[in-house]
N, C-alpha and C positions, 0 to 999 in steps of 0.2 A: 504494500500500500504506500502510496507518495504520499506528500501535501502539497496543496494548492498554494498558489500566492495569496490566497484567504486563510492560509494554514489550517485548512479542511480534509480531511481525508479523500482521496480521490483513486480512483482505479486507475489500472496500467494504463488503458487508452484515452479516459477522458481527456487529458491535456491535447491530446493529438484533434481532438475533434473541436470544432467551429463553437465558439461561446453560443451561437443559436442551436444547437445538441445538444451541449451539455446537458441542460437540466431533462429532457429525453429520457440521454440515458444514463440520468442516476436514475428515472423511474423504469427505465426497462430493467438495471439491475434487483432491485427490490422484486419485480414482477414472477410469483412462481408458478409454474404448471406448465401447459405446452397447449391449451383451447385457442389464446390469442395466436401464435405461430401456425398452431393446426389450420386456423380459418385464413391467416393471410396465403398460409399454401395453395387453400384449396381458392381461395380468390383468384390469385395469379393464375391456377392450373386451366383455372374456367375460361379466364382473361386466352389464354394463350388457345385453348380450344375454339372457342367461341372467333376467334382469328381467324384460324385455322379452317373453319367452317364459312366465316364471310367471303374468303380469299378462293373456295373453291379447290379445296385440295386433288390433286393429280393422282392417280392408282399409283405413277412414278414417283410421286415425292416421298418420300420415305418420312415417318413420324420424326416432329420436331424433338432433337434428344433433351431441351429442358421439358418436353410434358414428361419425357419418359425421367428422367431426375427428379423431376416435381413429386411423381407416383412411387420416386423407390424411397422421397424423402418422407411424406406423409405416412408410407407404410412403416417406419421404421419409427417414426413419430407414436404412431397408435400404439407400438408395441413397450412400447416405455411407458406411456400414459397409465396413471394409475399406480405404477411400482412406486419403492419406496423410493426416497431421495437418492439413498447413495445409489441403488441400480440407477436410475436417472441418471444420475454425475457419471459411473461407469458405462451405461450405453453412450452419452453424449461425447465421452472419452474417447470409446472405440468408432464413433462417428466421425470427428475428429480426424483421427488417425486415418481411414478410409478415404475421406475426402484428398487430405494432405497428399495420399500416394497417389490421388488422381491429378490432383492437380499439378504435380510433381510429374508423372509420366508422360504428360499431355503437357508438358514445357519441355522435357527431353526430343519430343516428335516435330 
């Protein structure tokens, strides 16, 4: 944990982000569960079908790979929901970790 120049306790990123965030995300810190993220996923995933469907998709075009990430992230979402904290903290861990090597291989390519 830092201190702010208000000599306030602040997270690793806060400093890094815009005085109009800040206070954001001290409240997305405090915020616990996973309903608010669960809904902005399935928002986006709507958002992106619902595209997808105006645009008149091709038998050729092959599915856009964020619905198919949107679907592996909500399912993996749902599957935490409910457990206790620390499963939470350790699924979120190994989530973590899964991403990092994607994104990691797919800067290698």
């Amino acid at each position: 944990m830092y201190l702010s120049s208000e000599s306030q306790p602040t997270g690793f990123y806060e400093e890094a982000l815009p005085l109009t965030e800040r206070q954001l995300y001290r409240h997305a810190r405090v915020t616990r569960g996973l309903d608010e993220e669960i809904a902005l996923l399935r928002v986006r995933l709507f958002t992106l079908m619902e595209k997808r469907r105006m645009d008149g998709p091709s038998k050729d075009l092959p599915t856009n790979p964020m619905i198919l990430r949107l679907i592996d992230m909500l399912v993996k979402a749902h599957r935490v929901q409910g457990s206790s904290v620390a499963d939470q903290h350790a699924a979120l861990e190994q989530l973590l970790d899964e991403e990092a090597l994607k994104v990691l291989h797919s800067a290698q390519n």
